[in-house]
C-alpha positions as CSV (number, residue, x, y, z in Angstrom):
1,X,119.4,-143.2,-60.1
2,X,119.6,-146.9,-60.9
3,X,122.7,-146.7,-62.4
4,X,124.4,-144.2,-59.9
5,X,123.5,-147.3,-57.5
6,X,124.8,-150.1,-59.0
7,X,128.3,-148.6,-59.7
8,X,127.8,-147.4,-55.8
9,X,127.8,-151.0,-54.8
10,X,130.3,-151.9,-57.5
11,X,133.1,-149.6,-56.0
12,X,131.7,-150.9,-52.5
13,X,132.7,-154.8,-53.3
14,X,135.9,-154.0,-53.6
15,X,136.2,-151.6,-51.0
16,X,138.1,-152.0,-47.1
17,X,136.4,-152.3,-43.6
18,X,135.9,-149.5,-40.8
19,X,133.6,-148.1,-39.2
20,X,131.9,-144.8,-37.0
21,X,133.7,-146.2,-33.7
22,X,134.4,-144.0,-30.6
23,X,137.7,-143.3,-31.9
24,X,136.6,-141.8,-35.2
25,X,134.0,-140.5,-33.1
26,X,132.0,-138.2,-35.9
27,X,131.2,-138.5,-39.7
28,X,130.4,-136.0,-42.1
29,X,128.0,-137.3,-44.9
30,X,127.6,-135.6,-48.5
31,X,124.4,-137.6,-50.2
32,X,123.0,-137.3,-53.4
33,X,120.1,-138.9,-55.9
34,X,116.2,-138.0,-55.7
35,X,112.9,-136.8,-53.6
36,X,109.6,-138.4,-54.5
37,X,106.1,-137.3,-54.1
38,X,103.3,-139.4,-52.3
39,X,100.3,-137.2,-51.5
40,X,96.5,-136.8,-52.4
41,X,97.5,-136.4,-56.3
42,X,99.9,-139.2,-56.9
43,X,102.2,-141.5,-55.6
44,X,105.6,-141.4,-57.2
45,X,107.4,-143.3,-54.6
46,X,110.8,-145.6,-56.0
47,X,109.7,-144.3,-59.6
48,X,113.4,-142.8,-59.2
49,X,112.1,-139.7,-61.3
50,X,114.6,-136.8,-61.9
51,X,114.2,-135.1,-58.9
52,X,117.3,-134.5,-57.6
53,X,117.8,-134.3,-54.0
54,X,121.0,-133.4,-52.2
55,X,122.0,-133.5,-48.7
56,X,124.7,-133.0,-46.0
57,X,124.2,-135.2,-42.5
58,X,126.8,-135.5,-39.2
59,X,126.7,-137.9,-37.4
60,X,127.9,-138.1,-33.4
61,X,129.0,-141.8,-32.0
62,X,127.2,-142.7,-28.8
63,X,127.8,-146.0,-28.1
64,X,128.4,-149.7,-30.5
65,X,124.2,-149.7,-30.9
66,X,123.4,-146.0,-31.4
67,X,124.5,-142.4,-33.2
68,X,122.8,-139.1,-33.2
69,X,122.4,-137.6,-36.7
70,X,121.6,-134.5,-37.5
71,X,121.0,-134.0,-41.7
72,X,120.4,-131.3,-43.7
73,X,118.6,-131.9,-47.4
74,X,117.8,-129.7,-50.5
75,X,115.3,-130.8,-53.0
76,X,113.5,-130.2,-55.9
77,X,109.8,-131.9,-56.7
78,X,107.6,-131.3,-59.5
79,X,104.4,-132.9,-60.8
80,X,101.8,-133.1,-63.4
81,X,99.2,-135.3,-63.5
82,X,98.5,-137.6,-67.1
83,X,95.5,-135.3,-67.7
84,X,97.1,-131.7,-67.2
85,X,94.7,-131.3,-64.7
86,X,97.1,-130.5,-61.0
87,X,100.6,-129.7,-61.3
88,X,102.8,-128.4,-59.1
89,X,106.7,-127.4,-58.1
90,X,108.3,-127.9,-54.8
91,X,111.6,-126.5,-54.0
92,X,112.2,-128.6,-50.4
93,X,114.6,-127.3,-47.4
94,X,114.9,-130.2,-44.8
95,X,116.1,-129.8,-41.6
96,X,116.3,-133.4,-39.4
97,X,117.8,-134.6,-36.3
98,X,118.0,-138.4,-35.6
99,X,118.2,-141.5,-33.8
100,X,120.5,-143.6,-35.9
101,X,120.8,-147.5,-34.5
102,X,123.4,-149.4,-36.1
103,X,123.3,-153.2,-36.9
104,X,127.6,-153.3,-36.8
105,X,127.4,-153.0,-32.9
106,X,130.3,-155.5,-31.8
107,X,127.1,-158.4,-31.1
108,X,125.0,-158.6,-34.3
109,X,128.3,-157.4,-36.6
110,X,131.5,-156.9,-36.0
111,X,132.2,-152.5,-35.7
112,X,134.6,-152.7,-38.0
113,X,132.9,-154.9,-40.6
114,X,132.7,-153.9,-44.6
115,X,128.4,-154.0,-44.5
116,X,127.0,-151.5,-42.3
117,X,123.2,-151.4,-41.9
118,X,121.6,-149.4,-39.7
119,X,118.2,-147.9,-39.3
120,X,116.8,-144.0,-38.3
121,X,114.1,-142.5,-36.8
122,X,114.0,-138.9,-36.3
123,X,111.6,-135.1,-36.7
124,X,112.3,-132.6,-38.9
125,X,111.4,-129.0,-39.8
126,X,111.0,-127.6,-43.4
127,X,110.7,-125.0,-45.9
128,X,108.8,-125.3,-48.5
129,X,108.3,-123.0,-51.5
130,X,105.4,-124.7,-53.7
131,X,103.8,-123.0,-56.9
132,X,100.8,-124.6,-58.0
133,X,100.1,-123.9,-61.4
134,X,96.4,-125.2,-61.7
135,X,94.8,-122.3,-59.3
136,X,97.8,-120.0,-59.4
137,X,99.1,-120.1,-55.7
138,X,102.5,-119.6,-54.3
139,X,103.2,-120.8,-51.2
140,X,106.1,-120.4,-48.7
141,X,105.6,-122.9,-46.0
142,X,107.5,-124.3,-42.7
143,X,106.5,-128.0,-42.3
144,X,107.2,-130.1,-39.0
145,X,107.8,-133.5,-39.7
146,X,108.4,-137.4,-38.5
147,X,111.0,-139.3,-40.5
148,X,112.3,-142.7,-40.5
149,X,114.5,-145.0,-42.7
150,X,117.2,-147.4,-43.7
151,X,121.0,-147.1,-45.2
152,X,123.9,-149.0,-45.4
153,X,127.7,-148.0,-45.0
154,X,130.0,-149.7,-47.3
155,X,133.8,-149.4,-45.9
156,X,135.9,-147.9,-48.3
157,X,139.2,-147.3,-46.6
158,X,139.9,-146.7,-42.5
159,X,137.6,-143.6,-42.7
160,X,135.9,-142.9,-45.7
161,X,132.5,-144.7,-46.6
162,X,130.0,-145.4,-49.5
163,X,126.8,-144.9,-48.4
164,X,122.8,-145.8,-49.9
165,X,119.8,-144.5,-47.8
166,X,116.5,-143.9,-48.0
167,X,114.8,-141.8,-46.1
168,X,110.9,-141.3,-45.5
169,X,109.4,-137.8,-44.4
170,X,105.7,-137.6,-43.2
171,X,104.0,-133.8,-42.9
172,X,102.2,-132.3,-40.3
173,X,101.3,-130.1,-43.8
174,X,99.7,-130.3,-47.3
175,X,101.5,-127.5,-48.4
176,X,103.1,-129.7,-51.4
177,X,100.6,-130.5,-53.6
178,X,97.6,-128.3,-51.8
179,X,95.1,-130.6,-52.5
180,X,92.7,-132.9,-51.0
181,X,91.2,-135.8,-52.5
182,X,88.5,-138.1,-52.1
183,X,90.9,-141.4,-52.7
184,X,93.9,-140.4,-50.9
185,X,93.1,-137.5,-48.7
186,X,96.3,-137.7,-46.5
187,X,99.5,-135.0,-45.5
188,X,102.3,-135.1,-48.3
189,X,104.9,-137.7,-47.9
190,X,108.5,-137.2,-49.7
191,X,110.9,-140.3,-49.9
192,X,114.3,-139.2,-50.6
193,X,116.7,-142.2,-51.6
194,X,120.6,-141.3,-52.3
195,X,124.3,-142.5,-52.1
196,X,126.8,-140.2,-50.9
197,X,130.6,-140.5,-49.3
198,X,130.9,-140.0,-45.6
199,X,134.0,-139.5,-43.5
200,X,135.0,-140.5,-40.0
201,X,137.2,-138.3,-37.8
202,X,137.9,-137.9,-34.0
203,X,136.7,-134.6,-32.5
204,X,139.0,-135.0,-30.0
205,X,143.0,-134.4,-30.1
206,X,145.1,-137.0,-31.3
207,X,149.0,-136.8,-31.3
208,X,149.8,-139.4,-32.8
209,X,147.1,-139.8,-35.2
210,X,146.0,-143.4,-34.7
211,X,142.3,-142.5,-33.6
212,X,142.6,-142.7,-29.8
213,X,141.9,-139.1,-28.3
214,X,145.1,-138.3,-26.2
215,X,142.4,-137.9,-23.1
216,X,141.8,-141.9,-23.2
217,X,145.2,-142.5,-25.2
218,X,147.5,-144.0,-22.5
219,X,150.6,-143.9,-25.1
220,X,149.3,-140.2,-26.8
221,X,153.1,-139.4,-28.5
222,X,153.4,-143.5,-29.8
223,X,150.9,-144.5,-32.7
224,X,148.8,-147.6,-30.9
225,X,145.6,-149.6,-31.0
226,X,142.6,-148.8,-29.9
227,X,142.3,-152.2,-27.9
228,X,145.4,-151.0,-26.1
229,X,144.0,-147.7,-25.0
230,X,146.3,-146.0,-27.7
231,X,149.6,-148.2,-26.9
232,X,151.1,-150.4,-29.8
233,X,152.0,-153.8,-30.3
234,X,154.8,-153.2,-32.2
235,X,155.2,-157.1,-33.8
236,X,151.5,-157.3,-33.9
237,X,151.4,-160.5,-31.6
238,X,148.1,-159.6,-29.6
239,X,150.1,-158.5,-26.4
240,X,150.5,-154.9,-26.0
241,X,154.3,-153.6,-26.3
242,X,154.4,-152.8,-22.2
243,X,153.6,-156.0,-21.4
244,X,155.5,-158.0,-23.9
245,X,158.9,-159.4,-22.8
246,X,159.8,-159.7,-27.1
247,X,158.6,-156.5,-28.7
248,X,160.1,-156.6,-31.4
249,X,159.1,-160.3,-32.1
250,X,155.7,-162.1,-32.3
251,X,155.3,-165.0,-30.0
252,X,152.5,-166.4,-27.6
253,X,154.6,-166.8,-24.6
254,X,154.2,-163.1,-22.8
255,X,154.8,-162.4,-26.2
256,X,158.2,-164.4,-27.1
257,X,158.3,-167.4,-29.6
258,X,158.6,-170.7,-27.7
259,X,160.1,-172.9,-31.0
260,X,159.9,-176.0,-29.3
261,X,156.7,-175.1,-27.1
262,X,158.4,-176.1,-23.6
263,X,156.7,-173.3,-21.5
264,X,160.0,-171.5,-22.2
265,X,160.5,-168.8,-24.0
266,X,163.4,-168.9,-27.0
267,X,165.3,-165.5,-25.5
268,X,165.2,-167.9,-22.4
269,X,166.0,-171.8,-23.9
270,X,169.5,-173.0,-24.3
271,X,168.2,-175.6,-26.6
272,X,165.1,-173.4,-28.0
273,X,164.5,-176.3,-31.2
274,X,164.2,-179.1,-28.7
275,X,161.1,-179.5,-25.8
276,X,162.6,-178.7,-22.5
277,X,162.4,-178.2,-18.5
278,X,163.1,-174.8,-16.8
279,X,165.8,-176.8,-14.5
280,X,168.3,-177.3,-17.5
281,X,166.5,-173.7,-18.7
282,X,164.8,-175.4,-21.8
283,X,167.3,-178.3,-22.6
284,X,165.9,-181.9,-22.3
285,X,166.1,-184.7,-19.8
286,X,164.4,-187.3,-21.5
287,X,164.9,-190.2,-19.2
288,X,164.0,-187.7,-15.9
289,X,167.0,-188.8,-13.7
290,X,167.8,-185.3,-12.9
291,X,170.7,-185.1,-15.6
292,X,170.2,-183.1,-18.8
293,X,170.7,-184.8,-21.7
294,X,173.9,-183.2,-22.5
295,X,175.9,-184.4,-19.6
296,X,173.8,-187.7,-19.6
297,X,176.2,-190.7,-21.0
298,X,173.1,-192.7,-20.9
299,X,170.0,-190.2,-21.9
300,X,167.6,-192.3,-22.6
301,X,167.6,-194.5,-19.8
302,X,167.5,-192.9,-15.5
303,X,170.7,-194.0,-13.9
304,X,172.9,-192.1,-10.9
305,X,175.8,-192.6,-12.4
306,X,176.6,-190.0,-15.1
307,X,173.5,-190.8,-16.1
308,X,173.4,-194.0,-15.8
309,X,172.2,-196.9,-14.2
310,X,174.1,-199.0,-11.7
311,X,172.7,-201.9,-10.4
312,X,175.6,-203.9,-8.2
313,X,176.9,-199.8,-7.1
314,X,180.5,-200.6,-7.8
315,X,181.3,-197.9,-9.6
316,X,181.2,-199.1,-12.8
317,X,177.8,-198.3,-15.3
318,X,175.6,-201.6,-15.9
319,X,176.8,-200.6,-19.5
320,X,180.4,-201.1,-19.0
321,X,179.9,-203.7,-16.2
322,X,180.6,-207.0,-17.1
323,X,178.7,-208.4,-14.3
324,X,176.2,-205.6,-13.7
325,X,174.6,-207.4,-11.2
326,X,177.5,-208.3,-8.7
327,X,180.0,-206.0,-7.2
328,X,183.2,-205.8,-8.5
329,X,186.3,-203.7,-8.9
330,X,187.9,-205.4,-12.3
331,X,185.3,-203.9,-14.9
332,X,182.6,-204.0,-12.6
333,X,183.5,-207.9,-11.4
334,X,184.8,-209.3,-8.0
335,X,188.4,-210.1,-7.5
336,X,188.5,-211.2,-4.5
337,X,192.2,-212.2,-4.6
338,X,193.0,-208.3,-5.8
339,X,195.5,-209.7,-8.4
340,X,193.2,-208.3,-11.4
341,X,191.8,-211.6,-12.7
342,X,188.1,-211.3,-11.8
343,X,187.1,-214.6,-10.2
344,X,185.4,-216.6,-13.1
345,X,188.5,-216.5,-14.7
346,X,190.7,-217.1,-12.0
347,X,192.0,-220.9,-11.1
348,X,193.2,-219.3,-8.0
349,X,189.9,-217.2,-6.5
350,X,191.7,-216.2,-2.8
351,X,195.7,-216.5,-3.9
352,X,197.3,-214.0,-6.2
353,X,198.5,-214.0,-9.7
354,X,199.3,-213.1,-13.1
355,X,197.2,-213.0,-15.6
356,X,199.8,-215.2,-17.7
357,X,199.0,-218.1,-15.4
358,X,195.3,-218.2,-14.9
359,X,195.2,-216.0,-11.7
360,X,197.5,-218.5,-9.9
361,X,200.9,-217.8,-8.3
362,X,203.8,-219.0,-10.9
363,X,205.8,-222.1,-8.9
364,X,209.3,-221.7,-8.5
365,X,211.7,-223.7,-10.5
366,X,212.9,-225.1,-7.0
367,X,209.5,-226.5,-6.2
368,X,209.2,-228.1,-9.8
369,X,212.8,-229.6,-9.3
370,X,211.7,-231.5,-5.8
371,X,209.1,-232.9,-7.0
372,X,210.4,-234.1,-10.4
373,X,213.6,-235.5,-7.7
374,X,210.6,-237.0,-5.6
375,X,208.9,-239.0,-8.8
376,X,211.9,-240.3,-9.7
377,X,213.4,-240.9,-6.4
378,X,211.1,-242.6,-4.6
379,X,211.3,-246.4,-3.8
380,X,209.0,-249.6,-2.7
381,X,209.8,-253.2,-2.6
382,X,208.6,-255.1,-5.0
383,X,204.9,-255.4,-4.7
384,X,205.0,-254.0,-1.5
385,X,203.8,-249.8,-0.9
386,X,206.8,-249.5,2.0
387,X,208.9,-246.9,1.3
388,X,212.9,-247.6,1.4
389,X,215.1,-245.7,3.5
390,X,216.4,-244.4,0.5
391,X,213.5,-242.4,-0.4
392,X,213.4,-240.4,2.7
393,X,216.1,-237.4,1.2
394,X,214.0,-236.4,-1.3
395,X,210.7,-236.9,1.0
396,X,212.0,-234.5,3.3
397,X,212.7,-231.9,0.6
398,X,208.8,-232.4,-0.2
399,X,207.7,-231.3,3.2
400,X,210.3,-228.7,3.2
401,X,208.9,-227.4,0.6
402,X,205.1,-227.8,1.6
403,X,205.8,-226.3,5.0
404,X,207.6,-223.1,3.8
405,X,204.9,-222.5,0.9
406,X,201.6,-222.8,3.0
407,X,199.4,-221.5,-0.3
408,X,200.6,-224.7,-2.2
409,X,198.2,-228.3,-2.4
410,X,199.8,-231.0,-3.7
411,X,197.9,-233.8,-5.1
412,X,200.0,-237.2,-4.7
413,X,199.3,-239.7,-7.6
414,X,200.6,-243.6,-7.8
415,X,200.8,-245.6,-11.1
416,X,202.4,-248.9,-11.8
417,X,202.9,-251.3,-15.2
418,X,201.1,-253.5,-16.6
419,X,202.7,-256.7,-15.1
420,X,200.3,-258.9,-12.7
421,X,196.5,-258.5,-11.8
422,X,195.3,-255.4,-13.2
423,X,192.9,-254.9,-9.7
424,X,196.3,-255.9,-7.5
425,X,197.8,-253.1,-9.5
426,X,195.1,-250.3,-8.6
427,X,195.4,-251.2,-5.2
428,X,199.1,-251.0,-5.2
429,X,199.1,-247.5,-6.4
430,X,197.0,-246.2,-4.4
431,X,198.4,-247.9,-1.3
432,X,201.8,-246.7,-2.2
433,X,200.4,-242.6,-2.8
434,X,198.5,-243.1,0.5
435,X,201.8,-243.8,2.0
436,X,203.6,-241.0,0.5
437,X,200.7,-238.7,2.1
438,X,201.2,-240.0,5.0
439,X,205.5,-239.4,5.6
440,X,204.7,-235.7,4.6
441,X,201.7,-235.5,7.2
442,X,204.4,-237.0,9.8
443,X,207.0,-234.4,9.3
444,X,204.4,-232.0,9.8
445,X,202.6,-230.8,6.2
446,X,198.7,-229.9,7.0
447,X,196.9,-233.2,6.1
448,X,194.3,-230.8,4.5
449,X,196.8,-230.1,1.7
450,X,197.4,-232.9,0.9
451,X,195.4,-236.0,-1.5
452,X,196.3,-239.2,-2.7
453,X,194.8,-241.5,-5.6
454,X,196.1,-244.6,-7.3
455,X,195.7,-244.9,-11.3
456,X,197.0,-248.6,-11.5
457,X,198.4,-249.3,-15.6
458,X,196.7,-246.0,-16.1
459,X,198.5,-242.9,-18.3
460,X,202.1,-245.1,-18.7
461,X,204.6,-242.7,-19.4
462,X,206.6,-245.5,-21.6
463,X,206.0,-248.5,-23.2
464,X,205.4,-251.7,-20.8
465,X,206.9,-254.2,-23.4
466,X,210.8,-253.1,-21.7
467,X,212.1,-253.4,-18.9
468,X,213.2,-249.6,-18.7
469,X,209.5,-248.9,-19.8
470,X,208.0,-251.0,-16.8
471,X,210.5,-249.3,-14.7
472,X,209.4,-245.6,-15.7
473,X,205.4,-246.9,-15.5
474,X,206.1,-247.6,-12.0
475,X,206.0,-244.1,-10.4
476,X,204.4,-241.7,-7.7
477,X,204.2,-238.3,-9.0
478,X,203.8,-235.2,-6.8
479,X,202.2,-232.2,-8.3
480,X,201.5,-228.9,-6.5
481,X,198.6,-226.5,-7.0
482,X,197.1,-223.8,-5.5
């Protein structure tokens, strides 16, 4: 019996979980091993004698804590005492019905788990047909007893088990050993202990064989779980396949993947690999300006424009602006003169240009010509800043020119050599520009257009030691701007 239990528990270590659920509603037990004697003659008990004992038991689920058992035994005791004296043979028929509370209730242990210990208690009724050698009796006997005892299920596979018991009967009777005795005068006892196989089954119709009756089965033609009421999970995700949006797929989002766990599903996420909002359904806006990423030229930082920030609102992104913080229309820069030279570059802010000149209008070749004519044909006595008669022609064609170009300044400049007092000659000059300024203001030029300065034997165009060199250091020079 030893051994026949230590190869039972072998197979059991290597054995799979189940269990008696309300699925697999019943289980039919076949047990085997021995039944031991403990009465007023002897007591035999876990001596594991060869008394072989054999039994058939069903059990009914009732709920996760309890099972009703009813068992049936057959047995064969026999016993001789060390001096010959009493000796007797039992053949034992044991009929039992049982309270059977399992340790594997859901709380405790899990239903399903591979260890299975429960605990009986239970009555019984018995035949007995004992011969008693000693005094030469025979006697056929029915015994009413109490019973109680221990077993555990070892999972084998989804419905067969391994099971060890032991089971204790008590007698109303002393029909066993027929004897009374002075040390021990008590009923007879038996302890039976076996292993045996036991199987679970539904007693309840099952269409699709996956241990849900069809009466609680709420999918009876589809093979399901019993947590689902009988329906399946077909990916095995946790979420039953009538309430999960990806069958056929495991996720944890209503039972779709979510790669990039955005709170959007991947059936659902343009951009399933990269975290998400539902607006852009799963693509990113990273920098939250209410432009995806995608169609964001700057994604990483909030802006209106495409994306992108704009801080003077001309148009132009602060990233392409070359003065991104004051309005502008010439890359993002004021040209308030529209001629397409933004203002810091312009030499002529409020008059129009080209490019080639600074932002400034190009002077016409007639203009240039004048005033060359007025340098060279102007004239003052000597020492003297009175203009000659003389000078008046090419005057005239100075204001001419100033009055029909109103955009044009002119700057009026006097110089003289090196002869005399150099202070004399400062004054000189300037006296003789200030008198140039003032024949153009008399025939009418805007006095606001018009300065004068003297340079005295400043910037000589020639070389003072001639006479021709004097003469060409001696000069008013007229030179328009804008």
């Amino acid at each position: 019996m030893k051994k026949i239990i230590l190869t039972a528990l072998a197979i059991a270590s290597i054995s799979f979980s189940n269990a008696q659920t309300k699925a697999n509603d019943w289980n039919l037990g076949l047990h085997f091993g021995t039944q031991e004697y403990l009465g007023d003659l002897d007591d035999q008990f876990f001596t594991f004698e060869q008394h072989a004992a054999y039994g058939l038991s069903l059990s009914k689920y009732l709920t996760p804590w309890f099972d009703v058992m009813g068992m049936v035994t057959y047995s064969n005791m026999d016993f001789t005492d060390s001096l010959g004296v009493n000796d007797f043979e039992v053949k034992f028929l044991d009929f039992n019905v049982m309270a059977k509370m399992k340790f594997n209730n859901g709380k405790w242990i899990k239903e399903d788990a591979f260890i299975q210990p429960y605990l009986f208690l239970g009555f019984g009724d018995a035949f007995s047909w004992a011969d008693h050698y000693t005094n030469n009796t025979r006697n056929l006997a029915v015994d009413v007893n109490m019973l109680g005892g221990a077993g555990i299920n070892f999972a084998v596979s989804e419905r067969l088990g391994l099971n060890i018991m032991s089971k204790y009967t008590y007698m109303w009777t002393d029909n066993l050993d027929n004897a009374t005795s002075s040390v021990r005068n008590f009923q007879d006892q038996a302890l039976m202990t076996t292993v045996g196989l036991t199987y679970s089954f539904s007693g309840k119709k099952d269409t699709d064989n996956d241990g849900v009756s069809d009466k609680d089965d709420k999918c009876p033609t589809v093979f399901g779980l019993a947590k689902f009421a009988g329906c399946p999970d077909t990916d095995a995700d946790g979420i039953e396949d009538s309430k999960d949006d990806c069958p056929k797929v495991a996720g944890t989002l209503n039972g779709c993947p979510d790669t990039d766990k955005d709170g959007i599903s991947d059936n659902n996420d343009v951009c399933p690999d990269v975290a998400g909002i539902a607006e852009f359904k799963g693509c990113p806006d990273t920098d939250g300006d209410g432009i995806e990423d995608k169609n964001d030229a700057c994604p990483d930082t909030k802006g209106t424009l495409n994306g992108c920030p704009d801080t003077d609102n001309d148009g132009v992104a602060d990233k392409d602006d070359s003065c991104p913080l004051v309005f502008g229309t010439v890359k993002g820069c004021p040209d308030t003169d529209k001629d397409g030279v933004i203002d810091s570059k312009d030499k002529c802010v409020k008059i129009a240009g080209p490019a080639s000149n600074n932002g400034c209008p190009v002077i016409k070749e007639e203009t240039k010509q004048v005033m060359a004519q007025a340098m060279e044909g102007l004239f003052f006595n000597s020492g003297s800043s009175v203009i000659l008669p003389k000078s008046y022609t090419v005057l005239d064609n100075v204001a001419r020119i100033m009055n029909e170009n109103p955009s044009y300044k002119l700057s009026i400049s006097g110089y003289t050599d090196n002869t005399g007092n150099e202070a004399k000659n400062l004054q000189l000059s300037q006296a003789r520009a200030a008198a140039a300024r003032a024949y153009l203001i008399k025939k009418g030029v805007d006095a606001s257009r018009l300065t004068s300065a003297g340079y005295g034997i400043s910037n000589p165009r020639a070389d003072n030691a001639t006479a021709a060199g004097r003469k060409m250091n001696r000069r008013v020079e007229f030179k328009v701007a804008f």
